[in-house]
N, C-alpha and C positions, 0 to 999 in steps of 0.2 A: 654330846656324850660320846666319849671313844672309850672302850675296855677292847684292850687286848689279853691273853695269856696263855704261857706253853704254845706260841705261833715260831714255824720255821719258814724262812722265805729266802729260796736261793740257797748260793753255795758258798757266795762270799762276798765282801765289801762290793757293793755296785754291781752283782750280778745278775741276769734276769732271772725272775722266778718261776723257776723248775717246779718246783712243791709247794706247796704250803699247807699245813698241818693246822685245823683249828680246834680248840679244845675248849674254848669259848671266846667270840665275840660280840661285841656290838658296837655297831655302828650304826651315825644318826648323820645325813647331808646322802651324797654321790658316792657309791662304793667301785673302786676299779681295779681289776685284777690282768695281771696279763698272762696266759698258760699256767692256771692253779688246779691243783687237783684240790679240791676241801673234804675234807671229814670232820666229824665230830659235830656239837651244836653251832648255830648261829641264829644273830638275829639280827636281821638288816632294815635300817628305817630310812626311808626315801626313795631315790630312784637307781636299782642295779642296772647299769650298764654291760653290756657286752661286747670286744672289738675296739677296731683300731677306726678314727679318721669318718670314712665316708661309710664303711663297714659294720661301723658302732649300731646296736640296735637294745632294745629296751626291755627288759626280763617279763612276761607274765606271769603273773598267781592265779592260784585257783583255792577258793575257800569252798567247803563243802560240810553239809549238813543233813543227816536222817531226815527223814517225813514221813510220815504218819497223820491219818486221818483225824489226829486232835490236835495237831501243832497249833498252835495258837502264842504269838509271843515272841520275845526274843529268841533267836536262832542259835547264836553264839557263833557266828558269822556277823567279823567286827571290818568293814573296809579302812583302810589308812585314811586321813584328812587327803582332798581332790582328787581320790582317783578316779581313773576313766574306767566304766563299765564297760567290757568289750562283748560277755554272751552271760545270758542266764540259761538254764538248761536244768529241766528236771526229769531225770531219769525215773519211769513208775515200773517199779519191778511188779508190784499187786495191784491191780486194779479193781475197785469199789463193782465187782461184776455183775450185782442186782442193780447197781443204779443205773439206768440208764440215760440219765441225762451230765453224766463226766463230774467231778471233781473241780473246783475253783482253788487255786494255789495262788496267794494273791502274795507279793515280793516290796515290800515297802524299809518305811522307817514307823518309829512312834506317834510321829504325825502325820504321817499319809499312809496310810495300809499300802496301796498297789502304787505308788511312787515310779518301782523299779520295773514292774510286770505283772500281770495276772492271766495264768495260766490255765485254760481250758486243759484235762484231762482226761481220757474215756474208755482208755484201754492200757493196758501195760506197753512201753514204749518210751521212747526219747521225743520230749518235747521242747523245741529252741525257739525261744523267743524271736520272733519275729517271722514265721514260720506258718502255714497254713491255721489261720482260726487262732494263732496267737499272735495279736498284733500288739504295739505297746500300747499304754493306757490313752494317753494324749499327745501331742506333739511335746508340753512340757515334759514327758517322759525321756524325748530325745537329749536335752538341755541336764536333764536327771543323768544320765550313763556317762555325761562327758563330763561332768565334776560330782563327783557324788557329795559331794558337802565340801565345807572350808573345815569343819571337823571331823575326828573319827566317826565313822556312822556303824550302830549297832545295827544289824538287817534283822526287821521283822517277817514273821511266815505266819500267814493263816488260812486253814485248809478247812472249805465248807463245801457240800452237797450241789451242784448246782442248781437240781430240782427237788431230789427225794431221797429222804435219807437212810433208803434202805442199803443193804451191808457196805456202808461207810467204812465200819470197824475194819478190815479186812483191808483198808487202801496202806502201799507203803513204796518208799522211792526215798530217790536222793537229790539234792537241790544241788547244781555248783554255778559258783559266781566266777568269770575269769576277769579280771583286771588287771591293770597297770598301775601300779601306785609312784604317787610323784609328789 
């Protein structure tokens, strides 16, 4: 799949590109750009590169989503087919401050709830997988980050009480996933 439209590249026949102006793309395989400034929409499927030769290096993403102490379900945090998980990271701006036994944040798919991580929470703060008290699920987890699927994967979230489910209601944060999609 290639659409281009209203794109300007360069200054003339065979020259390098200076500018480039997008107003919509898409593009599906290796996108390569050499010195582009972009504006406008786009939507890039596969691997963006960046750089020349030995220089070349490989774009990350980051999908991020609301949390809240009833998430339960899909996320709407979609990864591409094989990408590599590089960090999961749940920011909790409110923390559940009557519970005190922390928040479980479990990071999966449809058929594995904690697939991807499951995350101890206990106080407001930045939590990184792999990170004091959050380690990943199983060594299959590791296996998990470095192809997330052969296809797109929907990310599940489920956020339960670790012990008591006193003011739960009140827990809220934000989940980001950074990958490399390939």
């Amino acid at each position: 799949m290639t659409k281009y439209s209203n794109i300007q590249i360069g200054t003339g026949p065979g020259a390098p590109a200076s500018e480039v102006t997008f107003a919509e793309v898409e593009v599906s395989g290796t996108a390569r750009m050499a010195q582009a400034n972009v504006s406008g929409s786009g939507t890039f499927t596969g691997v963006v590169q960046v750089g020349d030769g030995n220089q070349r290096g490989t774009a990350v993403l980051t999908q991020s989503v609301t949390i809240s102490s009833s998430a339960s379900g899909q996320s709407g945090i979609r990864l591409p087919a094989n990408s590599r998980i590089l960090d999961i990271i749940m920011h909790v701006y409110v923390s559940a401050s009557g519970n005190t036994g922390g928040m479980n944040v479990r990071v999966g798919t449809s058929g594995d709830g904690d697939q991807f991580a499951d995350i101890l929470t206990s106080a407001a703060g930045i939590y990184r997988v792999g990170g004091p008290g959050n380690v990943l699920v199983a060594a299959a987890s590791g296996k998990a980050w470095d192809n997330a699927g052969a296809s797109a994967q929907s990310i599940f979230v489920d956020v339960t009480a670790a012990t008591s489910t006193t003011q739960t209601d009140k827990y809220a944060g934000r989940l980001d996933i950074l990958y490399i999609p390939r």
